[in-house]
KOLTIPA-906083 format. One record per residue (C-alpha): residue number from 0; residue in three letters; y, z, x negated. Coordinates in Angstrom, 3 decimals. Each point is the difference from the previous one (the first is absolute). Last residue first. Layout:
! KOLTIPA-906083
+-----+-----+----------+----------+----------+
:   i :  aa :        Y :        Z :        X :
+-----+-----+----------+----------+----------+
: NUM : ALA :        Y :        Z :        X :
...
+-----+-----+----------+----------+----------+
//
This chain:
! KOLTIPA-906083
+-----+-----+----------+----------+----------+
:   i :  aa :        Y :        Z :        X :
+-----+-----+----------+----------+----------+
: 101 : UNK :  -33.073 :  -33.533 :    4.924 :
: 100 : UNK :   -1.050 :    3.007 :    0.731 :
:  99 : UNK :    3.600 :    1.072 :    0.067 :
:  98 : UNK :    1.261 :   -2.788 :    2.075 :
:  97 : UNK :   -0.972 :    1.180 :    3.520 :
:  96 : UNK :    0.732 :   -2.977 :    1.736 :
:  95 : UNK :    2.996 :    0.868 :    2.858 :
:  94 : UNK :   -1.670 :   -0.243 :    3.528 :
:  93 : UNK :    0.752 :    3.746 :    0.586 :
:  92 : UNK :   -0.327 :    1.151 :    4.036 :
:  91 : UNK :    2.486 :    2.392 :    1.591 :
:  90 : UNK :   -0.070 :    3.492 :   -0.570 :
:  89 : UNK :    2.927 :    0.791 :   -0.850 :
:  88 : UNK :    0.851 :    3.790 :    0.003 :
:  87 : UNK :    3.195 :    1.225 :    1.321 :
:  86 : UNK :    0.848 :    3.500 :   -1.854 :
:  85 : UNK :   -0.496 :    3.185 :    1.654 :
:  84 : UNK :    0.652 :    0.932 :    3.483 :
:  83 : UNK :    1.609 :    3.735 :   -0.669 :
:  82 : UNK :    2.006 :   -1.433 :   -3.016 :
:  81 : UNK :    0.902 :   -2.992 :    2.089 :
:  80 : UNK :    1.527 :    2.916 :    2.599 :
:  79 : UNK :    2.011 :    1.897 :   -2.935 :
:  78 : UNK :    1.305 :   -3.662 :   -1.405 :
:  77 : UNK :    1.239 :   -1.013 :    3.356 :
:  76 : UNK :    1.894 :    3.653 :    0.831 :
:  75 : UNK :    1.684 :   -0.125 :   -3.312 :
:  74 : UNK :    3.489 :    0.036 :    1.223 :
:  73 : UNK :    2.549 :   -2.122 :   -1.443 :
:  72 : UNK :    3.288 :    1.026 :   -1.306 :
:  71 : UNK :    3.349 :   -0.606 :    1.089 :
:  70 : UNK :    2.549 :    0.535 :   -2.553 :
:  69 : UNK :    3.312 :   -0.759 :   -0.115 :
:  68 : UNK :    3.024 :   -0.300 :   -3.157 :
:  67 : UNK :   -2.032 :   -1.328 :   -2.354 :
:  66 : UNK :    0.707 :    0.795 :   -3.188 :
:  65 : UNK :    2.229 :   -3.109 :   -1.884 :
:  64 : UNK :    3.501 :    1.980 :    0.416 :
:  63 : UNK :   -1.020 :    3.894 :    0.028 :
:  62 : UNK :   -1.395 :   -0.717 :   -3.857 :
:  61 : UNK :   -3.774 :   -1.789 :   -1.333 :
:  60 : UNK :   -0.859 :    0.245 :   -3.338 :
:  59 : UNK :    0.837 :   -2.872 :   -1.798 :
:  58 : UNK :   -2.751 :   -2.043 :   -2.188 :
:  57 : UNK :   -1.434 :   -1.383 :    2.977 :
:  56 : UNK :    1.656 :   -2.275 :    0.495 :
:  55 : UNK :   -0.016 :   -1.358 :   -3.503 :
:  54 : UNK :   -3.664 :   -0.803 :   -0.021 :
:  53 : UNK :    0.482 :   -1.265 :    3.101 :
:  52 : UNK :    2.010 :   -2.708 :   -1.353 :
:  51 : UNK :   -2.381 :   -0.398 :   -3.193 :
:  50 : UNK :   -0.321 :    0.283 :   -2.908 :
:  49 : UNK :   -3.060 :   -1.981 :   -1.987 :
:  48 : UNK :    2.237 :   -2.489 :   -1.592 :
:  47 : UNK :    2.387 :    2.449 :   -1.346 :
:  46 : UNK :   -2.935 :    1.536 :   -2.185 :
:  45 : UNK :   -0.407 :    3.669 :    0.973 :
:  44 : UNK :    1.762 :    2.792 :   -2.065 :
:  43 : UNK :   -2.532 :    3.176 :   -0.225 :
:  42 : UNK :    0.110 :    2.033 :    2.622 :
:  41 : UNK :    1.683 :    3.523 :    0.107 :
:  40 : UNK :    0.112 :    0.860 :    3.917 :
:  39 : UNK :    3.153 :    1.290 :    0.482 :
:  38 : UNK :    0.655 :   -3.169 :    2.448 :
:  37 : UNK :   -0.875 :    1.542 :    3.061 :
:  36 : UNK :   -1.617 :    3.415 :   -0.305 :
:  35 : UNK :    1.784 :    1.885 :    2.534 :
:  34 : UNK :    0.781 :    0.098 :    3.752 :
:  33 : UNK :    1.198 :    3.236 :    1.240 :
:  32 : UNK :    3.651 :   -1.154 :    0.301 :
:  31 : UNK :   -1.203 :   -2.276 :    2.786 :
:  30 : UNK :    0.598 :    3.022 :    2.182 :
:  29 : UNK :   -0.216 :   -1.313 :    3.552 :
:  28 : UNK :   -2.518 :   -2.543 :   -1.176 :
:  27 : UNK :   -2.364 :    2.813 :   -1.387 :
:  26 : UNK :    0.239 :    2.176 :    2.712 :
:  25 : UNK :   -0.925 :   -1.978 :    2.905 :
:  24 : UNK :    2.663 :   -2.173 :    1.925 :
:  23 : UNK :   -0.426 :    0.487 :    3.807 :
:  22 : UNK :    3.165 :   -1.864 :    0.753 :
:  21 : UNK :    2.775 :   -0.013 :   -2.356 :
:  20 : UNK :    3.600 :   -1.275 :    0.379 :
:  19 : UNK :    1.686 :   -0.895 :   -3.201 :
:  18 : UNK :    2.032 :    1.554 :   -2.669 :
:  17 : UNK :   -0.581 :    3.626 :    0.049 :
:  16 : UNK :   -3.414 :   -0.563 :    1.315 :
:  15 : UNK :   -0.859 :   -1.759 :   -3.196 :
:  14 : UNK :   -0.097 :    3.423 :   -1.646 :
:  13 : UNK :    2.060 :    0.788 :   -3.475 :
:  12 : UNK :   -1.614 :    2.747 :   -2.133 :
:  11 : UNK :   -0.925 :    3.165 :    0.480 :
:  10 : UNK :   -3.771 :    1.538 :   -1.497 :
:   9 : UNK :   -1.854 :   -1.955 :   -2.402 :
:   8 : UNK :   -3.514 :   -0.794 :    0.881 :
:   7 : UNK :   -2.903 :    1.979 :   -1.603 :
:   6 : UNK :   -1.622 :   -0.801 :   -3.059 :
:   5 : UNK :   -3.152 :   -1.627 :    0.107 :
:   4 : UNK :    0.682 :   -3.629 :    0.743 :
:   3 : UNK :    2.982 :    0.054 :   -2.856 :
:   2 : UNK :   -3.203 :    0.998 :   -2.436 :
:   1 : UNK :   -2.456 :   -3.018 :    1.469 :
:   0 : UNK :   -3.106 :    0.670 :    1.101 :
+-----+-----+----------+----------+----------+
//
């Protein structure tokens, strides 16, 4: 794990209801002050050919203007009955050759 991962979160800092309106924003978006790791990582210089745009995006930590500013999350009410049904099994018939005793 990494060390920033263990530490707790710093306290204060600016929230991104003080600029925008919020709805149902957990913690971590409201405070995007918490975030850490991005671009302390020490890596060793990449050839320029191999960076890339998204390379670069994320980089940058996210602040209170690129969070999102609602949240709406799913339930998990589909993956809690398939876990009760199990898997779908096909059982249909094979008419591919069997190429391993071949």
């Amino acid at each position: 794990m990494n060390a920033c991962r263990q530490n707790p979160p710093p306290a204060g800092g600016e929230k991104t209801s003080d600029y925008y309106t919020t709805i149902k924003l957990p913690a971590r978006f409201e405070n995007p002050s918490w975030f850490c790791c991005y671009g302390s990582q020490k890596e060793p210089p990449t050839h320029p050919f191999y960076n890339t745009s998204n390379g670069n995006y994320g980089w940058f930590a996210p602040n209170i203007h690129t969070v999102p500013h609602a949240f709406f999350p799913k339930t998990s009410t589909f993956s809690r009955q398939q876990g009760v049904g199990g898997m779908y099994k096909n059982f249909s018939l094979n008419t591919a050759l069997d190429t391993s005793i071949l």
